[in-house]
N, CA, C and O atoms as a Tinker XYZ file with bonds, in Angstrom:
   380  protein
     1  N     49.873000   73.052000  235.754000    73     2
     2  CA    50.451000   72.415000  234.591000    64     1     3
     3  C     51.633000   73.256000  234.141000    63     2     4     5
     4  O     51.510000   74.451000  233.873000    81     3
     5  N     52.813000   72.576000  234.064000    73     3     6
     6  CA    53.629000   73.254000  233.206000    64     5     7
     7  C     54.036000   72.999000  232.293000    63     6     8     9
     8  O     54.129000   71.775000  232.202000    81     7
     9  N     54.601000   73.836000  230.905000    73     7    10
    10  CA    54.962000   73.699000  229.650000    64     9    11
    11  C     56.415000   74.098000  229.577000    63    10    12    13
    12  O     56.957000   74.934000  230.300000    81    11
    13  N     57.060000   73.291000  228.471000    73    11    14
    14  CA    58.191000   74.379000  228.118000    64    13    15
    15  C     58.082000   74.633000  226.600000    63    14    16    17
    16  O     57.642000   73.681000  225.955000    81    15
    17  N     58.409000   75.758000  225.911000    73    15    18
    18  CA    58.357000   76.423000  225.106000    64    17    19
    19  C     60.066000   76.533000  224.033000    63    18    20    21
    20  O     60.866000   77.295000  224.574000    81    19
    21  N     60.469000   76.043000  223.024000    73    19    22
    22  CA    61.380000   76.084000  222.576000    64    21    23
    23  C     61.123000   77.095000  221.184000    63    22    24    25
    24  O     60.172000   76.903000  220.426000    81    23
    25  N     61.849000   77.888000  221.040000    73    23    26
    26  CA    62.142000   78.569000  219.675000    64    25    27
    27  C     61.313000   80.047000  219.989000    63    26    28    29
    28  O     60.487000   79.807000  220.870000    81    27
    29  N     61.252000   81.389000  219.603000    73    27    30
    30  CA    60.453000   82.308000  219.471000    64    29    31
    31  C     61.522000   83.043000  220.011000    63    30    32    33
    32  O     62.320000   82.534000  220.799000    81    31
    33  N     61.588000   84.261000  219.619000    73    31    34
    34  CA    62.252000   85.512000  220.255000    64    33    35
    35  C     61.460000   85.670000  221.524000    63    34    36    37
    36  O     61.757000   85.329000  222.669000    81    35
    37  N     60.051000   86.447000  220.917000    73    35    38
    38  CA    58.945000   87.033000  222.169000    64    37    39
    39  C     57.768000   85.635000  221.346000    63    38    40    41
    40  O     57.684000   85.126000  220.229000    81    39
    41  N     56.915000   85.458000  222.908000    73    39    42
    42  CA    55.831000   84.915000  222.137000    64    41    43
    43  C     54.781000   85.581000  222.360000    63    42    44    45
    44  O     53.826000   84.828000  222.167000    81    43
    45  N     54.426000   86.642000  222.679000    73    43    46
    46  CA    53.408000   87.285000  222.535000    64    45    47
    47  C     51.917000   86.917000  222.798000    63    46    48    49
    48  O     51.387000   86.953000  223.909000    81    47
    49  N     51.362000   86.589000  221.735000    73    47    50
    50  CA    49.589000   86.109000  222.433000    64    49    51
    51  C     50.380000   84.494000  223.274000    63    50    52    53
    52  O     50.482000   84.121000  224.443000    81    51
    53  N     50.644000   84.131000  222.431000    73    51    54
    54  CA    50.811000   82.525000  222.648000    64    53    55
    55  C     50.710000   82.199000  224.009000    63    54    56    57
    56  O     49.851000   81.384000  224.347000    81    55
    57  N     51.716000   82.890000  225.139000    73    55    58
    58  CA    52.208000   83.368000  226.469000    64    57    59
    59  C     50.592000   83.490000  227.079000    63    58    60    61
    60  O     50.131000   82.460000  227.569000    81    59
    61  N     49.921000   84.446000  227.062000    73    59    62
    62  CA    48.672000   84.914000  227.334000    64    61    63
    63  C     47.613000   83.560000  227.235000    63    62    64    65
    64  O     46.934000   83.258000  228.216000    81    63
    65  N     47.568000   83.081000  226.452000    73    63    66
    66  CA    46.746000   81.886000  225.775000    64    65    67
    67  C     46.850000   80.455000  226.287000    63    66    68    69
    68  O     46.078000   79.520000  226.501000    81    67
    69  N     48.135000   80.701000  226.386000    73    67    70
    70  CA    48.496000   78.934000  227.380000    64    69    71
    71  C     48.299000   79.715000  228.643000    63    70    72    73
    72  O     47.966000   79.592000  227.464000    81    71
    73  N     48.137000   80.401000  229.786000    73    71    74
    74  CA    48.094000   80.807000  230.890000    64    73    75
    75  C     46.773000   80.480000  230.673000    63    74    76    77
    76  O     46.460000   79.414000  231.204000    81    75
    77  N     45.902000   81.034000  230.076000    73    75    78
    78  CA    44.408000   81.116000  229.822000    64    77    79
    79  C     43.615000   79.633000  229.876000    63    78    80    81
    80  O     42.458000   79.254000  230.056000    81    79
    81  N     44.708000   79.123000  229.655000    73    79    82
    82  CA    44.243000   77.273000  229.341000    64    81    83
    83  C     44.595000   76.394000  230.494000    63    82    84    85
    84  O     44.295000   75.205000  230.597000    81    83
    85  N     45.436000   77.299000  231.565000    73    83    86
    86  CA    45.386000   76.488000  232.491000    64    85    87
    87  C     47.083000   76.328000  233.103000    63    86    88    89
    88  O     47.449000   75.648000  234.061000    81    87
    89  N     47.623000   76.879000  232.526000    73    87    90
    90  CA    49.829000   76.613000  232.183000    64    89    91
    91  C     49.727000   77.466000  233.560000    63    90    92    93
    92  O     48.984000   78.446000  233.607000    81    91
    93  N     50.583000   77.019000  234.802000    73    91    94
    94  CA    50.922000   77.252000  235.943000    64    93    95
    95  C     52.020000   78.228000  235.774000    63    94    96    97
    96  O     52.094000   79.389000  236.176000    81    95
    97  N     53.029000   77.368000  234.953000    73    95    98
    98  CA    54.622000   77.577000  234.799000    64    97    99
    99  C     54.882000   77.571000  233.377000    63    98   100   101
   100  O     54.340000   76.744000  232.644000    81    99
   101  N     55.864000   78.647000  232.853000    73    99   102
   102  CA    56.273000   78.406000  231.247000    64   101   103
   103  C     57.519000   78.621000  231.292000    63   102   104   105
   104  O     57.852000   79.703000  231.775000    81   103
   105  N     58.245000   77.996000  230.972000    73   103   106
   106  CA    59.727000   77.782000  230.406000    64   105   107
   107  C     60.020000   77.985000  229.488000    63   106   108   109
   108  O     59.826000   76.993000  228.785000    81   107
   109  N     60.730000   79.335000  228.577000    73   107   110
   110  CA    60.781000   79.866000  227.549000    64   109   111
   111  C     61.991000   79.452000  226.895000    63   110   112   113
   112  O     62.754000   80.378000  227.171000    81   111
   113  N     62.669000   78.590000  226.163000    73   111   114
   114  CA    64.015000   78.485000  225.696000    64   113   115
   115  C     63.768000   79.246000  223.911000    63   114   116   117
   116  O     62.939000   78.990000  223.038000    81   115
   117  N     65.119000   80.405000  223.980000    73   115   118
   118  CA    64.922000   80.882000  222.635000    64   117   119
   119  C     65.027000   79.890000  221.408000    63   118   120   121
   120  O     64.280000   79.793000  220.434000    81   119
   121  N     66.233000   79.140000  221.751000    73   119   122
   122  CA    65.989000   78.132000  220.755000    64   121   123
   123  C     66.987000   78.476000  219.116000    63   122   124   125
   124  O     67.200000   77.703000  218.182000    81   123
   125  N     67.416000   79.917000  219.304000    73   123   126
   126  CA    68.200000   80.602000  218.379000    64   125   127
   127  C     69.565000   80.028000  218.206000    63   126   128   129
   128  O     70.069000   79.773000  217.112000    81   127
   129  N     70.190000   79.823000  219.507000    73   127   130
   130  CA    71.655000   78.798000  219.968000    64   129   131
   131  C     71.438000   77.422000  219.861000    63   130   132   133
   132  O     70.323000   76.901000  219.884000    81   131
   133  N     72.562000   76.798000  219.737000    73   131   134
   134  CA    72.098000   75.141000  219.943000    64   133   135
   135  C     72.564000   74.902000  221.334000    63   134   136   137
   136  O     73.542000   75.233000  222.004000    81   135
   137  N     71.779000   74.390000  221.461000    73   135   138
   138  CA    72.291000   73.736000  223.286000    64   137   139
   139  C     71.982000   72.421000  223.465000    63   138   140   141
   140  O     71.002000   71.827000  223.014000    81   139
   141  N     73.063000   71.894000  224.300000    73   139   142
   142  CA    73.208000   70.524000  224.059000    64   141   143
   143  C     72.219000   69.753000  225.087000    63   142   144   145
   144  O     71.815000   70.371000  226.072000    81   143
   145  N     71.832000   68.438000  224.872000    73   143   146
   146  CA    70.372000   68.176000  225.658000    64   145   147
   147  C     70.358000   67.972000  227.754000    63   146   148   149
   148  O     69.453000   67.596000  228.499000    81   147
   149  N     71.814000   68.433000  228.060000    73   147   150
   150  CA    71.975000   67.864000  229.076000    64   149   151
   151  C     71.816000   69.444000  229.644000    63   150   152   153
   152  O     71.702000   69.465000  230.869000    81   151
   153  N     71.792000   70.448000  229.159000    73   151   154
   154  CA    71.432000   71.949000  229.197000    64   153   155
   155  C     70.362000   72.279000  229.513000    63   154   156   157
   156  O     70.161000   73.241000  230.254000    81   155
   157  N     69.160000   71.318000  228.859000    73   155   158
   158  CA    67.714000   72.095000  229.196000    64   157   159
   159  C     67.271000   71.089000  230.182000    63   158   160   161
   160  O     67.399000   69.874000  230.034000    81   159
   161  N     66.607000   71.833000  231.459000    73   159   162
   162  CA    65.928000   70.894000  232.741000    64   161   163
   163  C     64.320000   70.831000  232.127000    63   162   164   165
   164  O     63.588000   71.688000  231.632000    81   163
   165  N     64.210000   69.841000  232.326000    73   163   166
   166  CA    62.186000   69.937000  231.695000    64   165   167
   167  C     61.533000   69.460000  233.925000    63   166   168   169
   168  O     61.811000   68.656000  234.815000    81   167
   169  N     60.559000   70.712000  233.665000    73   167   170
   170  CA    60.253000   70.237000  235.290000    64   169   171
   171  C     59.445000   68.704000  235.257000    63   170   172   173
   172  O     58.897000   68.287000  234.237000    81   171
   173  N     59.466000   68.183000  236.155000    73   171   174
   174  CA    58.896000   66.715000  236.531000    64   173   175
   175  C     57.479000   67.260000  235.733000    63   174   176   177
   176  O     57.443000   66.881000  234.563000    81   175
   177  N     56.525000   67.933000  236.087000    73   175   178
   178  CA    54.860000   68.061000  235.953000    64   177   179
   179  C     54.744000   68.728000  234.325000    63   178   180   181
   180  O     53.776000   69.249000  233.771000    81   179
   181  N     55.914000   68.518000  233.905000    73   179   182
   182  CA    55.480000   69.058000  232.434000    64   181   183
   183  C     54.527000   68.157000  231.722000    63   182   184   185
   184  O     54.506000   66.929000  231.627000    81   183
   185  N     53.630000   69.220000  231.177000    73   183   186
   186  CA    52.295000   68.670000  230.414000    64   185   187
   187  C     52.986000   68.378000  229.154000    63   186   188   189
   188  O     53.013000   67.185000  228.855000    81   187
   189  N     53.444000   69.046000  228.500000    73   187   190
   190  CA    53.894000   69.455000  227.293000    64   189   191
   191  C     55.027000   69.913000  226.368000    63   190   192   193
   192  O     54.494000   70.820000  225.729000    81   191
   193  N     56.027000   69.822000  226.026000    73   191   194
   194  CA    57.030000   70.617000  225.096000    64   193   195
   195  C     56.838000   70.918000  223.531000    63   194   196   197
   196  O     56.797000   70.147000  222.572000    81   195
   197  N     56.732000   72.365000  223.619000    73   195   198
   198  CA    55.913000   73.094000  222.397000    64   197   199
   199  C     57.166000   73.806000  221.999000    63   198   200   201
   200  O     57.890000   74.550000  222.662000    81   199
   201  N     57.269000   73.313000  220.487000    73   199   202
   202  CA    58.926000   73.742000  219.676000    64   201   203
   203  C     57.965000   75.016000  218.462000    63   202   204   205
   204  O     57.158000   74.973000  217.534000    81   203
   205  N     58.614000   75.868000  219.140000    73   203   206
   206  CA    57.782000   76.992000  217.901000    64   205   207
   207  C     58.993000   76.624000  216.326000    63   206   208   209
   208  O     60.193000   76.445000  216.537000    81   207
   209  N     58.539000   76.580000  215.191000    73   207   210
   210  CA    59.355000   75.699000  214.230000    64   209   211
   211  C     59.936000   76.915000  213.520000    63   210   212   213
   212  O     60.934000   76.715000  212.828000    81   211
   213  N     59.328000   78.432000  213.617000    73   211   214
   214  CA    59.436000   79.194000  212.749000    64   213   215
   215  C     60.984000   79.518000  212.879000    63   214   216   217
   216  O     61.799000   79.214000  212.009000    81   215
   217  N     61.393000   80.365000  214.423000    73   215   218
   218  CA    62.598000   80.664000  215.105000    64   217   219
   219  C     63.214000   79.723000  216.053000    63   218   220   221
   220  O     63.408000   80.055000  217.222000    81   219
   221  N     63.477000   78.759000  215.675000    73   219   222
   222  CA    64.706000   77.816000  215.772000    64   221   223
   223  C     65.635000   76.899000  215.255000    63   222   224   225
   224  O     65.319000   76.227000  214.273000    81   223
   225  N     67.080000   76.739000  215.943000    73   223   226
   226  CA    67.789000   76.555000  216.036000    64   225   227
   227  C     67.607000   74.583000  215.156000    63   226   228   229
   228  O     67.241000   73.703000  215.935000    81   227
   229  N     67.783000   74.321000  214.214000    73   227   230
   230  CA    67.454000   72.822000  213.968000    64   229   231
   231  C     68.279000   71.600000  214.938000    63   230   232   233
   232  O     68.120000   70.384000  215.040000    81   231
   233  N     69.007000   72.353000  215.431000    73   231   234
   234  CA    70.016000   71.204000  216.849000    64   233   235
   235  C     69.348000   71.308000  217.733000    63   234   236   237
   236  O     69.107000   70.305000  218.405000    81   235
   237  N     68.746000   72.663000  218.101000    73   235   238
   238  CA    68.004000   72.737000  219.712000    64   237   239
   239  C     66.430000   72.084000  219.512000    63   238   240   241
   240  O     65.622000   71.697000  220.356000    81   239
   241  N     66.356000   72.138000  217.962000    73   239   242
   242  CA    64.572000   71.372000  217.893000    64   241   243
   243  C     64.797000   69.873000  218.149000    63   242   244   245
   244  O     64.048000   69.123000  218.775000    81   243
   245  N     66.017000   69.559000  217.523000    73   243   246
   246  CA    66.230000   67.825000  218.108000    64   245   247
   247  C     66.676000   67.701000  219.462000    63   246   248   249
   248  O     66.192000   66.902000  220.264000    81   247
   249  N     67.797000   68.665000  219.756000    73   247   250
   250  CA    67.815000   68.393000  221.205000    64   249   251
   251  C     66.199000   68.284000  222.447000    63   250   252   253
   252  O     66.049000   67.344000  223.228000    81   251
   253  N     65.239000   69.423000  222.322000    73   251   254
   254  CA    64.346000   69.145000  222.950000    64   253   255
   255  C     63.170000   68.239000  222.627000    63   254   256   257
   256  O     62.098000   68.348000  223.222000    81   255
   257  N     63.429000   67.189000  221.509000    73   255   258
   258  CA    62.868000   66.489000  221.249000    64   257   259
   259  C     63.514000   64.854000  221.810000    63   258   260   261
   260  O     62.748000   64.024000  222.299000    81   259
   261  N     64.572000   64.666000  221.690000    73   259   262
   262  CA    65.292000   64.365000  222.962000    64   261   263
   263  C     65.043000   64.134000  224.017000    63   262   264   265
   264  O     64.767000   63.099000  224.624000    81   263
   265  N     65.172000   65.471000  224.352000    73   263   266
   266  CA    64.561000   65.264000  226.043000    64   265   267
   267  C     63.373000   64.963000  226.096000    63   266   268   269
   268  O     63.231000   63.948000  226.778000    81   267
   269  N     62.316000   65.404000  225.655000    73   267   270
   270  CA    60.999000   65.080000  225.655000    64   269   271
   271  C     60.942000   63.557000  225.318000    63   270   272   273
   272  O     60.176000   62.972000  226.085000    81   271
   273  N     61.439000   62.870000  224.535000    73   271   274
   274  CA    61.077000   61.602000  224.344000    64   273   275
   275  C     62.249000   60.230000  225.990000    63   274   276   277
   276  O     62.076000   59.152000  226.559000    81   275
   277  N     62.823000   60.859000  225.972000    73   275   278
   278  CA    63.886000   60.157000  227.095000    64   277   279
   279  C     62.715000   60.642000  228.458000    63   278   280   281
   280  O     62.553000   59.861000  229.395000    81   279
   281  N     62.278000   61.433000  228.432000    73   279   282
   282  CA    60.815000   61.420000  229.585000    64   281   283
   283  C     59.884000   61.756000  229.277000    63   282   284   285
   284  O     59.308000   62.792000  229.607000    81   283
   285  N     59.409000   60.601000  228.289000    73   283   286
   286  CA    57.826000   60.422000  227.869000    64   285   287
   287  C     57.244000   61.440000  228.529000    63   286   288   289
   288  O     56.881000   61.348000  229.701000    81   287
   289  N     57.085000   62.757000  227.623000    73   287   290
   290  CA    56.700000   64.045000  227.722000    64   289   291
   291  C     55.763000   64.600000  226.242000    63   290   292   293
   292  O     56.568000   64.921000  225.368000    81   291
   293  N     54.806000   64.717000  225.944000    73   291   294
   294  CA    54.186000   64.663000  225.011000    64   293   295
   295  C     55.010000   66.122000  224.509000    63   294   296   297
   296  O     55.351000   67.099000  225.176000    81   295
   297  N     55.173000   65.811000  223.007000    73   295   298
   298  CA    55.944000   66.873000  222.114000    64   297   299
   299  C     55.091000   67.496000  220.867000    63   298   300   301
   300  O     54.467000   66.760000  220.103000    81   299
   301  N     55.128000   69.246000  220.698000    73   299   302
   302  CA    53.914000   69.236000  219.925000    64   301   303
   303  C     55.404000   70.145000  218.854000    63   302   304   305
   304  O     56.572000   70.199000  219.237000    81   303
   305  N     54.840000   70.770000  217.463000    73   303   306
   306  CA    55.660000   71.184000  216.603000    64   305   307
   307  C     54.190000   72.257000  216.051000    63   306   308   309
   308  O     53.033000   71.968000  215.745000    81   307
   309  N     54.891000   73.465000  216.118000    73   307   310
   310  CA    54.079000   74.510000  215.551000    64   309   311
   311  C     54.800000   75.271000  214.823000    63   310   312   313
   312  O     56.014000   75.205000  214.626000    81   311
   313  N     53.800000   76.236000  214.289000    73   311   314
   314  CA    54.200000   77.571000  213.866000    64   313   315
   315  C     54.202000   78.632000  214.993000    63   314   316   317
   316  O     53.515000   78.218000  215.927000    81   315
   317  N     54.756000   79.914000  215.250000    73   315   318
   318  CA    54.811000   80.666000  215.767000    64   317   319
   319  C     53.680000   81.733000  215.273000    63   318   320   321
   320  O     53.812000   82.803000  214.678000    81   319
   321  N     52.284000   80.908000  215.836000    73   319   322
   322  CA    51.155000   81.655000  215.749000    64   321   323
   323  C     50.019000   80.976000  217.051000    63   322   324   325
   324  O     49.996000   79.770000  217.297000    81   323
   325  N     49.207000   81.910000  217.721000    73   323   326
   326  CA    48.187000   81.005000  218.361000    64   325   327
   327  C     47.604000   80.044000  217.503000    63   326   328   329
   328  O     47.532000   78.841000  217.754000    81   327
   329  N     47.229000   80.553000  216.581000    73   327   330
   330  CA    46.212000   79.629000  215.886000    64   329   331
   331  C     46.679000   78.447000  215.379000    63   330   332   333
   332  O     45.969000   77.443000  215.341000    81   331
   333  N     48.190000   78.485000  214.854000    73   331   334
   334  CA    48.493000   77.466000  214.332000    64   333   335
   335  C     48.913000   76.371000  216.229000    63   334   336   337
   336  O     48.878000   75.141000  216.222000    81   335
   337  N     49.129000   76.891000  217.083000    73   335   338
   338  CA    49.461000   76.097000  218.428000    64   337   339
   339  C     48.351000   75.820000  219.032000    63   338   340   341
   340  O     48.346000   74.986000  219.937000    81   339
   341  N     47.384000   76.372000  218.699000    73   339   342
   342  CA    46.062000   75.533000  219.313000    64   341   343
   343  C     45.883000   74.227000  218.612000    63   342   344   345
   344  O     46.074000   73.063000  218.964000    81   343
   345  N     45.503000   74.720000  217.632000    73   343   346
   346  CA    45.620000   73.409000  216.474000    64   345   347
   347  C     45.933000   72.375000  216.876000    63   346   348   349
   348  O     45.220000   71.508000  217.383000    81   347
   349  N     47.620000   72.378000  216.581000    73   347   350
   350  CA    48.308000   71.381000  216.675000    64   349   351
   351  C     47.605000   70.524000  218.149000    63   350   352   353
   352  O     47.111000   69.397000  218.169000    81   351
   353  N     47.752000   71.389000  219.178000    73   351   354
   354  CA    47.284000   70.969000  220.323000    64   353   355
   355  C     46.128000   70.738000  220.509000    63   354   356   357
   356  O     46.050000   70.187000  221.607000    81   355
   357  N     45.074000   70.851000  220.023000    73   355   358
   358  CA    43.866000   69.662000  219.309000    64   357   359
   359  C     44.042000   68.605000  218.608000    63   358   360   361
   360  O     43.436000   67.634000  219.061000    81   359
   361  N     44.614000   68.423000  217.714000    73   359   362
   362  CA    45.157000   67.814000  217.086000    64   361   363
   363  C     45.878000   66.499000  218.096000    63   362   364   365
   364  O     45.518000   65.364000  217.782000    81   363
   365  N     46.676000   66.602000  219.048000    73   363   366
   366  CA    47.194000   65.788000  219.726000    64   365   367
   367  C     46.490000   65.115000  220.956000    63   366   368   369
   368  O     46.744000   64.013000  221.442000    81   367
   369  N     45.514000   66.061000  221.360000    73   367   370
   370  CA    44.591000   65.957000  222.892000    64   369   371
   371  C     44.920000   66.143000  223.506000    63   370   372   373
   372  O     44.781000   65.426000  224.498000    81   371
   373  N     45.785000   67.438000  223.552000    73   371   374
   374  CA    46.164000   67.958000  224.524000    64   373   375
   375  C     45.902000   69.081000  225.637000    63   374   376   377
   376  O     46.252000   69.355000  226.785000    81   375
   377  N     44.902000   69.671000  224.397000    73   375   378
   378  CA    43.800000   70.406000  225.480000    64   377   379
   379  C     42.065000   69.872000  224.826000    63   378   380
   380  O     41.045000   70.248000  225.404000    81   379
């Protein structure tokens, strides 16, 4: 399964935690810059696009929301905490 990850400097547990759950591949975009949506590649087998809300960019949170919706890619919105990204991702059924 792979994920991509928008916003966070470092993610720290988070990184550890989605591996733990099963994440093959993680795609880290800082999310600090705006980048325009033709910039970020989302791989074909993405499970998921997880926008950490704390450290980012409000152009790059729409841009990868964007992409995620132009390939029906399930999109989750957190805080930059495990606990609050599990959540959410209960919350959706995603794990």
């Amino acid at each position: 399964m792979s994920v991509v990850v928008v916003g966070g400097d470092y993610l720290g547990s988070i990184e550890k935690n989605l591996y733990s759950m099963g994440v093959t591949e993680l795609l880290h975009i800082s999310g600090r810059k705006s980048f325009g949506k033709n910039k970020i590649n989302v791989p074909r087998d993405t499970a998921f696009v997880l926008v950490l809300t704390d450290y980012v960019n409000h152009c790059a949170a729409k841009n990868a929301k964007l992409v995620a919706k132009a390939q029906s890619i399930p999109l989750v919105f957190a805080k930059r905490s495990w606990s609050a990204v599990e959540e959410k991702l209960r919350e959706s059924k995603i794990i």
